[in-house]
C-alpha positions in Angstrom: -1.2 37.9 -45.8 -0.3 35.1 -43.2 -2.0 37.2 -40.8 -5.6 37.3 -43.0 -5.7 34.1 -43.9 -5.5 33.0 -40.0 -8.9 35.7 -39.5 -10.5 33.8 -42.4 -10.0 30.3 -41.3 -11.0 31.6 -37.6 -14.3 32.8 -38.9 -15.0 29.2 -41.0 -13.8 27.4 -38.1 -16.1 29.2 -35.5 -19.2 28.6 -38.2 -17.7 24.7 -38.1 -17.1 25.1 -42.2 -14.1 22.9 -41.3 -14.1 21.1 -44.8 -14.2 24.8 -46.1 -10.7 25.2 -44.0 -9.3 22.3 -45.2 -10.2 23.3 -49.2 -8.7 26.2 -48.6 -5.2 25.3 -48.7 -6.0 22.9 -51.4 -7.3 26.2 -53.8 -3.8 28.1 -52.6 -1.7 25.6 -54.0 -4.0 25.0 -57.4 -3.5 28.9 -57.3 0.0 28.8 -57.1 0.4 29.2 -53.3 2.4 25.9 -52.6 1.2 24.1 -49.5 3.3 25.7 -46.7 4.1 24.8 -43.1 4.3 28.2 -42.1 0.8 28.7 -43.2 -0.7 25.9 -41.4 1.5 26.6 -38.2 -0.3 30.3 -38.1 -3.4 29.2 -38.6 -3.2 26.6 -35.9 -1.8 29.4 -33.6 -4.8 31.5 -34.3 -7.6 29.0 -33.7 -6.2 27.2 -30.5 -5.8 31.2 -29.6 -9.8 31.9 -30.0 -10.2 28.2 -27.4 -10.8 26.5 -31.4 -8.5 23.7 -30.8 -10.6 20.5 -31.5 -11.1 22.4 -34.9 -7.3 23.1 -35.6 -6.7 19.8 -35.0 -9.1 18.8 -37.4 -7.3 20.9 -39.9 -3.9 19.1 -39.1 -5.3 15.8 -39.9 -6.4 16.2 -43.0 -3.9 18.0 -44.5 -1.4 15.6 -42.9 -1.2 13.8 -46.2 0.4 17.3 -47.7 1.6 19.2 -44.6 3.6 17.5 -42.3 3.3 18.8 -38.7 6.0 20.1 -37.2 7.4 20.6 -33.4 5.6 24.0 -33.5 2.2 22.9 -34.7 2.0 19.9 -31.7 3.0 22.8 -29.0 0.1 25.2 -30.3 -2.0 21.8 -30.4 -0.6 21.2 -26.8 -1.1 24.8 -24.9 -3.7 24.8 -26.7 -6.1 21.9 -25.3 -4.3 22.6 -21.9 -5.8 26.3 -22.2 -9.5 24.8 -22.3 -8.7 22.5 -19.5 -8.3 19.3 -21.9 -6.0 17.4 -20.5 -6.7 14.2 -22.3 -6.7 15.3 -25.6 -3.7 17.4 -24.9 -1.5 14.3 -23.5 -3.0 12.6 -27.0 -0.8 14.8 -28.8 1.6 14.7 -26.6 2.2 11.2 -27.1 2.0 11.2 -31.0 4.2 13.7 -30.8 6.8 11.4 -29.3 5.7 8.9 -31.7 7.3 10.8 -34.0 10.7 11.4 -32.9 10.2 15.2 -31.4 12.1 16.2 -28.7 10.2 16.8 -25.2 9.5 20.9 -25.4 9.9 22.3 -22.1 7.3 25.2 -22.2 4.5 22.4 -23.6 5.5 20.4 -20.8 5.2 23.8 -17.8 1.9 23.9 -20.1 0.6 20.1 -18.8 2.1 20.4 -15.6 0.9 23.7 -14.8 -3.1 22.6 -16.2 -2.9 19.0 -14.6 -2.5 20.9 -11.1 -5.4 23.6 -11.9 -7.4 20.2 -12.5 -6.7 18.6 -9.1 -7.4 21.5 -7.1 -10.5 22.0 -8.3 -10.9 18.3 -7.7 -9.8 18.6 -4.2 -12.6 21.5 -3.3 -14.8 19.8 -5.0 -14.5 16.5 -2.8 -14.1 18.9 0.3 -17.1 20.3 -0.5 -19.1 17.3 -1.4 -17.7 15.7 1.9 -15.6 12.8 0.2 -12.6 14.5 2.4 -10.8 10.9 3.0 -10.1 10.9 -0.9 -9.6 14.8 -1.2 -6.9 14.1 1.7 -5.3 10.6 -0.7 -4.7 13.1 -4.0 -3.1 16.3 -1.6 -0.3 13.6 -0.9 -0.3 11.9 -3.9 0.7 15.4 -5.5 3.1 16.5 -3.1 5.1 12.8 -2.7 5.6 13.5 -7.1 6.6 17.0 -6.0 3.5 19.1 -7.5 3.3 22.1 -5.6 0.0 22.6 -3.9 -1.3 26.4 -3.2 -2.5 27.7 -0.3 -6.0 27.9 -1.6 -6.1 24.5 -2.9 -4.1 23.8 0.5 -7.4 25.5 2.6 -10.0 24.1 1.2 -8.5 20.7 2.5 -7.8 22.1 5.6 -11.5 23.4 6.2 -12.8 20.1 5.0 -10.4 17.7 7.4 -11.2 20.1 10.7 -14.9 19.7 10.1 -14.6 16.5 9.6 -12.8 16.3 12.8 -9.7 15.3 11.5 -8.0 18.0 13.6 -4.4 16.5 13.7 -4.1 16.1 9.9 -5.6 20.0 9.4 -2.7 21.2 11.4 0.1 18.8 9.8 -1.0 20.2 6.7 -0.5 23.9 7.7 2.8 23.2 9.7 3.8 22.3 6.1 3.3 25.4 4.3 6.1 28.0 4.2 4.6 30.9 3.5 0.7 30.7 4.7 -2.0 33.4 3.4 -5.3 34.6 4.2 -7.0 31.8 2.8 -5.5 29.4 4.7 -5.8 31.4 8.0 -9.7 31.5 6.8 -9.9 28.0 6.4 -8.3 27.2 9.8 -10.8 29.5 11.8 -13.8 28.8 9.9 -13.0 24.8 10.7 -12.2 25.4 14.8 -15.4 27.7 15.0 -17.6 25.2 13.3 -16.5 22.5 15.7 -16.6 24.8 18.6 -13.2 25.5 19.2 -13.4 29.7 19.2 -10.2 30.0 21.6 -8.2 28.1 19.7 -9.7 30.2 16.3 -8.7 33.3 18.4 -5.3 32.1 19.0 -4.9 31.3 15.1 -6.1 35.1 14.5 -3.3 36.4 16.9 -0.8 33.7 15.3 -1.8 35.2 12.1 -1.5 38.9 12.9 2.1 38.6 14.4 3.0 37.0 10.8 2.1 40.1 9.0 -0.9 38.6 7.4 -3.5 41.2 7.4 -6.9 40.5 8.3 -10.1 41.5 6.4 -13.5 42.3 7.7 -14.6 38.6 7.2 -12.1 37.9 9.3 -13.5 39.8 12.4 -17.2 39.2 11.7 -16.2 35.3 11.6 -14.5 35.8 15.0 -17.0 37.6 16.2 -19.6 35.3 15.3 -18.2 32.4 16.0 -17.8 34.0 20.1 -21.2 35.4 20.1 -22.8 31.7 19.2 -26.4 31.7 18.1 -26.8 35.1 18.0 -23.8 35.5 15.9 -25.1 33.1 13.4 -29.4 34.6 13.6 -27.5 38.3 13.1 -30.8 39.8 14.9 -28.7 40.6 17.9 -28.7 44.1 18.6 -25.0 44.1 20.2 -24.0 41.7 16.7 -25.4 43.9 14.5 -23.4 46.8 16.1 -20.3 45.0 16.1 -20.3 43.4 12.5 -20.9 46.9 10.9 -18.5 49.1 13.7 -15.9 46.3 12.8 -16.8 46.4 9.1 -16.5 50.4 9.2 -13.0 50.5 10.6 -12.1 47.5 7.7 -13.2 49.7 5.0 -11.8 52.8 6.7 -8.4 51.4 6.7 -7.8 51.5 10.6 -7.0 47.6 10.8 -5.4 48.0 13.5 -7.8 49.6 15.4 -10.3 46.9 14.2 -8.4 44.2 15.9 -8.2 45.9 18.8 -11.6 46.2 19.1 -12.2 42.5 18.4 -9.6 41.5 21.2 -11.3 43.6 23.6 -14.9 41.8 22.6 -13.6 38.7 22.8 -11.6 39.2 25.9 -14.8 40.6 27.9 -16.5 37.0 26.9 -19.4 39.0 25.5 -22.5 36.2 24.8 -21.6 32.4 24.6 -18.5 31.6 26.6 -16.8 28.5 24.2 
């Protein structure tokens, strides 16, 4: 029955017969069907569950008067707007919530947390990208001095964005302070020292990398590669590049990593085009 109802309500509140929603539970209880928490609780569930949340929360407004919300409705009200990326509206309830005398509830809260940091990474890239690093570089630390965890892709982006902004120092404080660093960071590293001319020191963080276990991909290689071969990397008309970048790419995809590195060491080691 509970179950039904919840489909019904979903299919008025996706057509935005809200009013509809609300008159609903006002015929079940002239029918005999007394106004019931529960009800409302499962209903509330099932929109914020199909992204309806603004709507559910119309719902619990206007039957406020009849229904009183409960601890469970604010939570599904809470993950809900944190699910759609509504932080605002989800610390809203949050605080009326505490308003009225409900104890903190410690998934809603992993909830905030966990969307508040999805937020501010996608900040940070964002300002990497648009080149506003100096304040993408102010909100990494504000969020680790409160002790948010930052990850590594969140943590690469920055780094990417500080190197090619020549902030070289500050790049490599940031990846002396990751525990367990990934691809993407290794990425971000070697993309920033081969845009400011620094292939060595890229092919010194690809060995670094390899003797950590972190496997490399083929954009790995052809970024190495690349990067050595200068111009000609970057035109890809070179005869000798466009050997390389699919040889290299074959092995990748053939599984023979190893023997893919190797090959890449022995390129670079012969100083095959630009010398850098």
């Amino acid at each position: 029955m509970i179950r039904l109802l919840g489909l019904r309500f979903n299919t008025l509140a996706a057509a935005r017969e809200l009013k509809k929603c609300v008159e609903f539970f006002h015929s079940m209880n002239a029918c005999g069907y007394e106004y019931s928490l529960e009800t409302l609780n499962k209903v509330v569930e099932t929109l914020c569950g199909n992204g309806l949340v603004e709507e559910a929360k119309f719902v619990v407004s206007e039957l406020r008067e009849w229904i009183k919300p409960s601890g469970v409705t604010y939570k599904c009200l809470i993950k809900g707007f944190c699910n759609v990326g509504d932080l605002v509206e989800a610390s809203k309830v949050w605080n009326l919530r505490v308003d009225e005398g409900f104890q903190p509830d410690i998934d809603a809260v992993k909830k905030m947390m966990e969307t508040h940091f999805k937020i501010n990474r996608l900040v940070i890239a964002w300002m990497c990208k648009m080149g506003t690093t100096a304040q993408a570089y102010m909100m990494f630390e504000e969020m680790r001095e409160r002790g948010i965890q930052v990850d590594n892709l969140t943590s690469a982006s920055l780094i990417y964005g500080l190197l090619v902004r020549g902030r070289v120092r500050e790049a490599y404080r940031i990846v002396e302070g990751i525990e367990k660093p990934d691809i993407s960071v290794y990425h971000g590293l070697i993309k920033g020292l081969l845009k400011l001319r620094r292939a060595s020191e890229a092919t010194q963080v690809f060995r670094e990398m390899i003797k950590r276990g972190c496997e490399p991909t083929m954009h790995t290689y052809i970024m190495l590669l690349q990067g050595h071969l200068g111009k000609r990397g970057r035109k890809g008309t070179d005869t000798i590049v466009n050997f390389e970048t699919i040889f290299v790419g074959g092995l990748v995809k053939a599984g023979k990593s190893l023997e893919a590195t190797k090959y890449v060491e022995r390129s670079l080691r012969k100083g095959r085009g630009a010398q850098i």
